[in-house]
C-alpha positions as CSV (number, residue, x, y, z in Angstrom):
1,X,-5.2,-16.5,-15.0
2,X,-8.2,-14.7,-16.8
3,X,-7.3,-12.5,-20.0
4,X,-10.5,-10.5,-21.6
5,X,-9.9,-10.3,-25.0
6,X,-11.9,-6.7,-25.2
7,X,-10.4,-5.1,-23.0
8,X,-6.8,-6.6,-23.1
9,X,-7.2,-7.2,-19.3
10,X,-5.2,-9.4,-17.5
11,X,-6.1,-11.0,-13.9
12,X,-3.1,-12.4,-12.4
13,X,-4.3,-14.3,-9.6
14,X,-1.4,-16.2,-8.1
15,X,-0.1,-17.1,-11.8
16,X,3.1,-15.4,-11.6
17,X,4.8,-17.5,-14.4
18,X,2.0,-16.1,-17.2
19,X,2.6,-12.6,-15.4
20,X,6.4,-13.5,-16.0
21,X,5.4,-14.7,-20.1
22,X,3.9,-10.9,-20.1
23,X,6.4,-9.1,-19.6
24,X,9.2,-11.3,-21.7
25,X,6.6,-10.8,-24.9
26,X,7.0,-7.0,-24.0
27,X,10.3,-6.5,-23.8
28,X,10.7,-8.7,-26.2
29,X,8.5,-6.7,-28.7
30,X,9.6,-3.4,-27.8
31,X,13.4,-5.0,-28.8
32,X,15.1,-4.7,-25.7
33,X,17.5,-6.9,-23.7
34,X,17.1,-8.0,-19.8
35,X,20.2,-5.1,-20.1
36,X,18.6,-2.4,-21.4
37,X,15.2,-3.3,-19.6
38,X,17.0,-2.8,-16.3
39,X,18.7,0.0,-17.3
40,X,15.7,1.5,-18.4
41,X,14.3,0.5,-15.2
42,X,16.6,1.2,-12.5
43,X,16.7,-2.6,-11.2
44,X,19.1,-5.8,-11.9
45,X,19.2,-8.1,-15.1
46,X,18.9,-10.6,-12.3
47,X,15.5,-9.4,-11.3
48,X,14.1,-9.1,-14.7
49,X,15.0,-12.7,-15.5
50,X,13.5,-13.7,-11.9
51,X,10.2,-11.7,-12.9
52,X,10.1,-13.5,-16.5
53,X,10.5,-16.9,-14.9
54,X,7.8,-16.6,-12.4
55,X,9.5,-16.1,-8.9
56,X,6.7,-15.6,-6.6
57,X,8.5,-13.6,-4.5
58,X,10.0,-10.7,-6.3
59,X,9.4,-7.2,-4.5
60,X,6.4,-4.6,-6.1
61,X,9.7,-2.3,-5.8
62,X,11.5,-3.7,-8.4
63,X,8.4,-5.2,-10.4
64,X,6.8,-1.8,-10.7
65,X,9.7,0.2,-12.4
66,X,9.8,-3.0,-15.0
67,X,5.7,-2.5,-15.4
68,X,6.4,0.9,-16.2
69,X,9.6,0.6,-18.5
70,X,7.2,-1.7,-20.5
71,X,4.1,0.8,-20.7
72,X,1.9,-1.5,-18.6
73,X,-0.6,-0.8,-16.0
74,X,-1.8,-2.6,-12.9
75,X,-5.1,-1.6,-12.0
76,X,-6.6,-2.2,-8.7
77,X,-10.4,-3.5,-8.5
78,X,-12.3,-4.7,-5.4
79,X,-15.7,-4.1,-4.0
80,X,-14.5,-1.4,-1.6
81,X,-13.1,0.7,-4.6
82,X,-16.2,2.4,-4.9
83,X,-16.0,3.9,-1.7
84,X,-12.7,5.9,-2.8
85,X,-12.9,9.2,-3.7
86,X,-10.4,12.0,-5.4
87,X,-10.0,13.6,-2.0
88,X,-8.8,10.6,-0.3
89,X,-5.0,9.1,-0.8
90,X,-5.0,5.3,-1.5
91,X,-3.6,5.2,1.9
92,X,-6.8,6.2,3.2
93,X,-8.7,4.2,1.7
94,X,-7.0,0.9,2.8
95,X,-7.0,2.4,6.8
């Protein structure tokens, strides 16, 4: 796990239990229950505990809605990234 204090970046690697610590502090700060968090989200209160206690294997289908309940981005960086530009779809660039 890498976090860069000036830019409030966070590089999950494979640490899914910090990524879990996350998104507990946000819900937690924005006041809301595992309830209203997957209410808000469209998901179980089952999979927001999961996500909060680090299960590795939770789907990007129920993690994204959470992400973006909780205002928080994912942003995608590799070397090939440069090569993308507005005319193609991400699909395209990852063909």
């Amino acid at each position: 796990m890498t976090v860069e204090k000036d830019q409030d970046i966070f590089k999950l690697g494979s640490d899914f239990a910090a990524l879990g610590r996350i998104i507990r502090k946000h819900r937690k700060r924005s006041g809301l229950s595992r309830q209203a968090l997957a209410d808000i989200a469209g998901i179980g209160k089952t999979a927001v505990f999961e996500v909060e206690h680090g299960k590795p294997t939770v789907k990007l289908s129920t993690l994204l809605p959470m992400l973006n309940a909780l205002n928080i981005e994912i942003a995608l960086t590799s070397p090939l990234m440069a090569e993308y530009t507005k005319r193609e779809t991400p699909c395209d660039v990852l063909s």
